[in-house]
C-alpha positions as CSV (number, residue, x, y, z in Angstrom):
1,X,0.0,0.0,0.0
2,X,2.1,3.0,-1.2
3,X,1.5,6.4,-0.8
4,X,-2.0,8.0,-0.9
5,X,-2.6,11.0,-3.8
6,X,-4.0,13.9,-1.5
7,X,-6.9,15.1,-4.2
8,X,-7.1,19.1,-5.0
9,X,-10.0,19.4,-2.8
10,X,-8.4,18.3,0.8
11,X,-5.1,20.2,-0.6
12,X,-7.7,23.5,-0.1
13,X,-8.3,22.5,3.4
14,X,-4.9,21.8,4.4
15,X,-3.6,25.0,2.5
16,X,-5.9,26.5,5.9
17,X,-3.8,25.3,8.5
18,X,-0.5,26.4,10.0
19,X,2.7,25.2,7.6
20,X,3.5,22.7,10.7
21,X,0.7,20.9,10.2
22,X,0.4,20.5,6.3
23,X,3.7,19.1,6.1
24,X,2.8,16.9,9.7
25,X,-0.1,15.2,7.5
26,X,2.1,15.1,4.3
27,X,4.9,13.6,5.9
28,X,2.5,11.0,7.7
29,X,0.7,10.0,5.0
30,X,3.7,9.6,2.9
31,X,6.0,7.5,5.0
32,X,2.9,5.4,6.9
33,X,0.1,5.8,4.2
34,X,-2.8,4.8,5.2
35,X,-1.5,3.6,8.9
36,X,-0.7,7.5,9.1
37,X,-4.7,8.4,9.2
38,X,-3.9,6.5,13.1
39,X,-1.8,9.1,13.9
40,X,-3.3,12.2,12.3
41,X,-6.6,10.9,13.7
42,X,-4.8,10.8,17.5
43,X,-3.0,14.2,17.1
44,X,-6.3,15.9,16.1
45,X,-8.2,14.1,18.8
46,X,-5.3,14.6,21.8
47,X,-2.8,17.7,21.6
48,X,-3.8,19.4,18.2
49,X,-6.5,20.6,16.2
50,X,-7.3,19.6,12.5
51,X,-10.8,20.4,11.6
52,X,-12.8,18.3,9.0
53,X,-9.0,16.6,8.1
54,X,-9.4,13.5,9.3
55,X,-12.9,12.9,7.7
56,X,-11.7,14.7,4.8
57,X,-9.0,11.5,4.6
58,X,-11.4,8.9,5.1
59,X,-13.3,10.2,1.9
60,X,-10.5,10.9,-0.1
61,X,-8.9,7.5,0.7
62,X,-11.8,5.6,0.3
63,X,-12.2,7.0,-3.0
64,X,-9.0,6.5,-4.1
65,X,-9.3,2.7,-2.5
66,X,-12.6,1.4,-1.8
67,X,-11.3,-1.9,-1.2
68,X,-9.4,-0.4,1.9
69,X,-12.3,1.5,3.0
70,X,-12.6,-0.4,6.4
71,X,-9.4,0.0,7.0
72,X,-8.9,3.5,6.5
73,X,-12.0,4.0,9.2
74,X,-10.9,1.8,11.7
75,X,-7.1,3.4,11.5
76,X,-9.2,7.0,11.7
77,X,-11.5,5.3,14.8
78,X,-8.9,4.1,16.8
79,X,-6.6,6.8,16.2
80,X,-9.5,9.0,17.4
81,X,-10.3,6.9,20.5
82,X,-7.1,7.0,21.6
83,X,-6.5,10.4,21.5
84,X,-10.0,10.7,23.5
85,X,-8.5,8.7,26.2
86,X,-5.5,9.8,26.3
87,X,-6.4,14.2,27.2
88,X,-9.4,12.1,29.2
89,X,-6.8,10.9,31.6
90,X,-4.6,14.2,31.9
91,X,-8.3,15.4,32.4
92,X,-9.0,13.7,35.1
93,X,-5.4,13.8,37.2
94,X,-5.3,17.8,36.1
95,X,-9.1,18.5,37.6
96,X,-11.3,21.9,36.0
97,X,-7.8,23.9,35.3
98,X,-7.3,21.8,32.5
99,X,-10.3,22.0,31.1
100,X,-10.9,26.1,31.3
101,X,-7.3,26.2,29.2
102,X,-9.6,25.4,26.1
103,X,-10.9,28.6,24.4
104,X,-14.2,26.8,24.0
105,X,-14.8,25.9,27.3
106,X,-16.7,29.3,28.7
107,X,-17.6,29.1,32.3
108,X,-21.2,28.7,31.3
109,X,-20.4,26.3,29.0
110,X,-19.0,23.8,31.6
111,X,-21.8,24.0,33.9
112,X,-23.9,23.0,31.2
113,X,-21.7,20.2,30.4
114,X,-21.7,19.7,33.8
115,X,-25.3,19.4,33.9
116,X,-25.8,17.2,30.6
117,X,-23.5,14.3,32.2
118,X,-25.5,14.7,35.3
119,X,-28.1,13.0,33.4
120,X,-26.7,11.2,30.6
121,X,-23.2,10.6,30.3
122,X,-23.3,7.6,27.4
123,X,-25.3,10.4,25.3
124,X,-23.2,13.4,26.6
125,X,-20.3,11.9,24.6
126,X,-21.5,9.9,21.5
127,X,-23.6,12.7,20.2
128,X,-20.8,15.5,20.0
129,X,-18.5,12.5,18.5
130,X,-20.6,12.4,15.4
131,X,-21.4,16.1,15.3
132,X,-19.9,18.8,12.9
133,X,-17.2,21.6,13.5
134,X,-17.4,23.7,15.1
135,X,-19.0,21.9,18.0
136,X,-16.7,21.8,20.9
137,X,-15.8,18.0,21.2
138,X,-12.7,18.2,22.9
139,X,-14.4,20.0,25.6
140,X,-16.8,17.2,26.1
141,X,-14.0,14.7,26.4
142,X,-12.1,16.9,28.8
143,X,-14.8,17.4,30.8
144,X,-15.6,13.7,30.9
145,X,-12.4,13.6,32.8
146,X,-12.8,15.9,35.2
147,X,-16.3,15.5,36.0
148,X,-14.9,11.6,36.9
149,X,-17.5,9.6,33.7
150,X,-17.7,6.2,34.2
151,X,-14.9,4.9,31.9
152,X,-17.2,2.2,30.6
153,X,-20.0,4.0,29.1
154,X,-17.2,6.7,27.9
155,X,-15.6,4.2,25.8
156,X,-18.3,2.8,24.8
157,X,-20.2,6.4,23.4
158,X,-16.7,7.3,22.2
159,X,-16.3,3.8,20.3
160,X,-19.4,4.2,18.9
161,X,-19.6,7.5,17.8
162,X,-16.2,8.0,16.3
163,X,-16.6,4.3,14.8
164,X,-20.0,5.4,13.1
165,X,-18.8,9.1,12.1
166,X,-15.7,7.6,10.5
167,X,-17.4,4.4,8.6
168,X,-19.9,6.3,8.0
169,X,-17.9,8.9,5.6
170,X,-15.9,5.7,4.3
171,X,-19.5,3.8,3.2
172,X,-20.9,7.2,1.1
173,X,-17.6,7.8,-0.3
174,X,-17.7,3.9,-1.6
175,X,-21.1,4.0,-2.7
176,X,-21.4,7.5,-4.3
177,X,-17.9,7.3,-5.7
178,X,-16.8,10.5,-6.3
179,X,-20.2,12.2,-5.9
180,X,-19.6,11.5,-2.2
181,X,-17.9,14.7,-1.7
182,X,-20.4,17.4,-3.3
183,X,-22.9,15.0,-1.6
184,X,-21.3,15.8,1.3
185,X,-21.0,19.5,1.0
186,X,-24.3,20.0,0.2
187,X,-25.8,16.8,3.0
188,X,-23.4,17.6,5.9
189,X,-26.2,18.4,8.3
190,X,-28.3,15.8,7.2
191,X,-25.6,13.0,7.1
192,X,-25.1,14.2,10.8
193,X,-28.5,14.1,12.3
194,X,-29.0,10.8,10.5
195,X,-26.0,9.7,12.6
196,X,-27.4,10.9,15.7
197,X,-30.4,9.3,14.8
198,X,-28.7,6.0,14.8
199,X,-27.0,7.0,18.2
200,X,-30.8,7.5,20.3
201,X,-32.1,4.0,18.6
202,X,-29.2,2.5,19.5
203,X,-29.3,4.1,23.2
204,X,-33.0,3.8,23.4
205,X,-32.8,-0.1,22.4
206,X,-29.5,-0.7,24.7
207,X,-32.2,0.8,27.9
208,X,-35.0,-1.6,27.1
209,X,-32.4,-4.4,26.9
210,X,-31.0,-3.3,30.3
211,X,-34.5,-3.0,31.6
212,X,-35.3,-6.2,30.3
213,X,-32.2,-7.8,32.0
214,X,-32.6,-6.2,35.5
215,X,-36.5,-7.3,35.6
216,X,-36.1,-10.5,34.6
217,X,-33.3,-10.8,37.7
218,X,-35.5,-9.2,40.4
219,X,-37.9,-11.6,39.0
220,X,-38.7,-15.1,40.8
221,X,-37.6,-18.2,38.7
């Protein structure tokens, strides 16, 4: 697997960021190919910010190799995940100072984070982890971490959302071909709250299942 053509279109969006970072992702992709979306994908998702790269990737790989498709959103997944876990953790040992560092993370915005995981942490994280820019997803992992989330249900949201986000891109871009990306462009918002869609069934039927379970225990055989 050599390495991957970056198409004219995800040129434009890395021509956006800092020199530093286009020639990061070039270098990444050249020497690792497609084992450099890992990286990229844990860079973006720990210490640095790439906007819309990492799906931008997916698509354009995928494209370019829809053969490889899975493995381009599983290296862009776990990448992702990692990354999560890994600012979740400092998070967590480096308490609320950590998370006010981010520019995002307004004082109102944290007590309404706060509040959110108060009542749902599994949804609290996988819903942001399939959203858009410019919602603030970092700062929901951060505060994750300092608000001490279960690190259960946060892996599993996480898993889940980046895993769907990321095959999700890799599926239109191997079944529209290269309509995926004007598709894209002009679907964003709909592609997204058709992936949050999939996140509340899959919530709502992983609660009746639960229910179901703890019933049938309190139950007498």
């Amino acid at each position: 697997m050599g390495p991957p053509q970056i198409p004219p279109w995800v040129q434009s969006l890395l021509e956006k960021l800092p020199e530093w970072a286009q020639s990061l992702i070039t270098t990444l992709l050249g020497s690792l190919g497609g084992f450099g979306l890992f990286a990229i994908a844990f860079f973006d998702s720990s210490f640095g910010t790439l906007p819309v790269i990492n799906d931008a990737l997916v698509i354009a790989l995928s494209l370019a190799n829809p053969e490889n498709m899975v493995f381009y959103a599983t290296m862009a997944s776990l990448g992702s995940i990692l990354g999560c876990l890994t600012i979740f953790y400092l998070a967590r040992k480096g308490g609320e100072a950590v998370l006010r560092r981010q520019k995002q993370a307004t004082p109102e915005r944290i007590e309404r984070i706060r509040r959110w995981y108060e009542r749902n942490e599994f949804l609290t994280v996988a819903i942001p982890a399939v959203m858009p820019p410019p919602t603030p997803f970092k700062v929901f992992i951060l505060a994750a971490g300092v608000f001490g989330v279960h690190l259960r249900p946060f892996l599993i949201a996480l898993t889940l959302g980046r895993g769907l986000r990321y095959f999700l891109w890799g599926f239109l871009a191997v079944w529209k071909g290269e309509e995926a990306v004007e598709f894209l462009r002009t679907h964003f918002l709909q592609v997204s709250a058709a992936a949050v869609g999939v996140i509340l069934v899959i919530y709502v039927t992983l609660r009746i299942v639960q229910r179901y379970r703890a019933r049938r225990r309190v139950l007498p055989s």
